[in-house]
N, C-alpha and C positions, 0 to 999 in steps of 0.2 A: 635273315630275320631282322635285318636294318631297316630301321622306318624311313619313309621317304622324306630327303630332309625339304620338298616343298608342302608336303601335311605339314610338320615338323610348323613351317614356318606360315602356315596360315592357320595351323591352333595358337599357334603364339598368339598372332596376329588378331584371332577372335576372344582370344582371352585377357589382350590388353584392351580391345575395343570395351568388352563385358568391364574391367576396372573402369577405362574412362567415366561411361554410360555412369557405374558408380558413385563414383568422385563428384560427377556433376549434378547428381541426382544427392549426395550427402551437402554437397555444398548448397543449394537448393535450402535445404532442408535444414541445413544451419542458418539462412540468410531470415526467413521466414520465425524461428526461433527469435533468434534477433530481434526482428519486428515485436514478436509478442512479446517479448522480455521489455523492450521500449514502451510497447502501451501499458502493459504492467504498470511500471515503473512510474507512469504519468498517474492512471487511476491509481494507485498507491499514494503520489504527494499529494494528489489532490484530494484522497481522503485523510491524510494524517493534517491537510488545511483545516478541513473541515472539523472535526475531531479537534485541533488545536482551539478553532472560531468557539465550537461548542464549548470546550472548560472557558474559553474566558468568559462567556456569558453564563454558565452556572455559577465561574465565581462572584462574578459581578450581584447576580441573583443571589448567593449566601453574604456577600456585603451590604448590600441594601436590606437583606433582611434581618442580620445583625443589626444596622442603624436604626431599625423600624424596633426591634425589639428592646432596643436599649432609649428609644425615645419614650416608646411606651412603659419601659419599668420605671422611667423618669414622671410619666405626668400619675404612673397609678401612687409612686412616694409622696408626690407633691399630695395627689388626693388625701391620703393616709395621712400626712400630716397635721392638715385644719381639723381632720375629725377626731385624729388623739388628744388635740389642746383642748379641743371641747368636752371632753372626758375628764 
């Protein structure tokens, strides 16, 4: 009932092939991952640039229009004031 040790040694041999075939086919497949983790990585900074560009110009836009707002409570005071002396 002893198996033949040249089966023996071309199951081996088919079952290390089968690993191989694996390994290369995982490693493959990690290589590719990789790639996509990289382009990630790029559309990610290049929208947190954008995203960065965007706040500075909404802040810019809330500064100007503070200034706009504080010039204008400045000329409606001036107005109010010749018209209370004339009262």
């Amino acid at each position: 009932m002893d198996e033949d040790p040249r089966r023996t040694v071309v199951e081996l041999a088919k079952g290390m092939e089968a690993v191989g075939t694996l390994i290369e086919s995982l490693e493959e497949e990690a290589a590719n991952l990789r790639r996509d983790l990289e382009r990630a990585t790029a559309t990610l900074r290049t929208a947190q640039a954008e995203v960065a560009s965007s706040v500075g110009t909404l802040e810019e836009g809330e500064r100007a229009r503070a200034r706009a707002q504080r010039e204008l409570d400045a000329l409606r005071s001036r107005e109010l004031r010749p018209q209370e002396a004339a009262l």
